[in-house]
N, C-alpha and C positions, 0 to 999 in steps of 0.2 A: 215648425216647432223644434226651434234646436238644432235644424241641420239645412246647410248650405243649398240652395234648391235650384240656383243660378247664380252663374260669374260671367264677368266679358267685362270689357272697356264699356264704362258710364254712357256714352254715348251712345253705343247698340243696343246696349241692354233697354234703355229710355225708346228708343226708335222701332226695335225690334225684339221683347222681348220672347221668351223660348220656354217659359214655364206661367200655365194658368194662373199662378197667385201673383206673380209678378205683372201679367199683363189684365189681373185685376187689379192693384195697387196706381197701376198707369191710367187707367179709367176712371180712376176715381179721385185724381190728381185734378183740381178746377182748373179752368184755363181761363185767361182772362175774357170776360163779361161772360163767361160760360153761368156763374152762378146766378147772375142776374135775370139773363134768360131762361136758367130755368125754374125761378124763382116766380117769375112770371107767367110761365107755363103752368104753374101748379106742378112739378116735375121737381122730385127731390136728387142731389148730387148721385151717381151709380157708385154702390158700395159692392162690398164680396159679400155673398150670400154666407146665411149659417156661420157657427160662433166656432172661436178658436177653439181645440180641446185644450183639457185639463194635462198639463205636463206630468200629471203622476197616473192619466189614465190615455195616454196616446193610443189614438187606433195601430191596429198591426197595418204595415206599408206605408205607403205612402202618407201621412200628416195630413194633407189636404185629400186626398180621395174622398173623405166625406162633403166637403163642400164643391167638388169639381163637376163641374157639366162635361167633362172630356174625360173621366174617371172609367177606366174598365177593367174586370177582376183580376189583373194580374198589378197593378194599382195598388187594389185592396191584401196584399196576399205577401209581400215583398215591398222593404223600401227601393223603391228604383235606383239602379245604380249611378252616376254623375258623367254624364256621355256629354262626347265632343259633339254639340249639332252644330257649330263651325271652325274653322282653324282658332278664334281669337273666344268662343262663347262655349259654354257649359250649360247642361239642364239637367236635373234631376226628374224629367218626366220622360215615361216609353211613348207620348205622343208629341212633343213637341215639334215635329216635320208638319202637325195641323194646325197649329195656330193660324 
């Protein structure tokens, strides 16, 4: 919400990305005949859980900490600062080493 949460060359980032919302974004990207089979399956596309917030009511830290399954209180408590997790990629999350 408004602040840079990942950087690197398009290609890593798509391959391997380094921040939970962006490697929701990438899950939820169809792939070919993907839709079809799961359309088949009864099985709807994988979206991000839970709604963006309100940009006049942002939670304190982290933006996504409410919707994160990798969120833990220091997440919630402080925006993360934007750490090198390679020579060429950037993440604004304190766990991105678990993805």
């Amino acid at each position: 919400a408004g602040r840079i949460v990942e950087s690197g060359p398009v290609s890593e980032v798509f391959t391997r990305p380094r921040h939970p919302y962006t490697a929701g974004l990438m899950r939820s990207v169809p792939r070919l005949g993907q839709a079809t089979m799961l359309k088949a399956a009864g099985t709807p596309l994988p979206t991000i859980a839970g709604n963006v917030p309100s940009l006049a009511l942002l939670p304190k830290g982290c933006s996504f900490a409410p919707r994160c399954a990798m969120a833990v209180d220091a997440c919630r408590t402080a925006v993360p600062p934007l750490l090198a997790a390679t020579s060429t990629q950037q993440s604004r999350c304190l766990r991105w080493e678990d993805l």
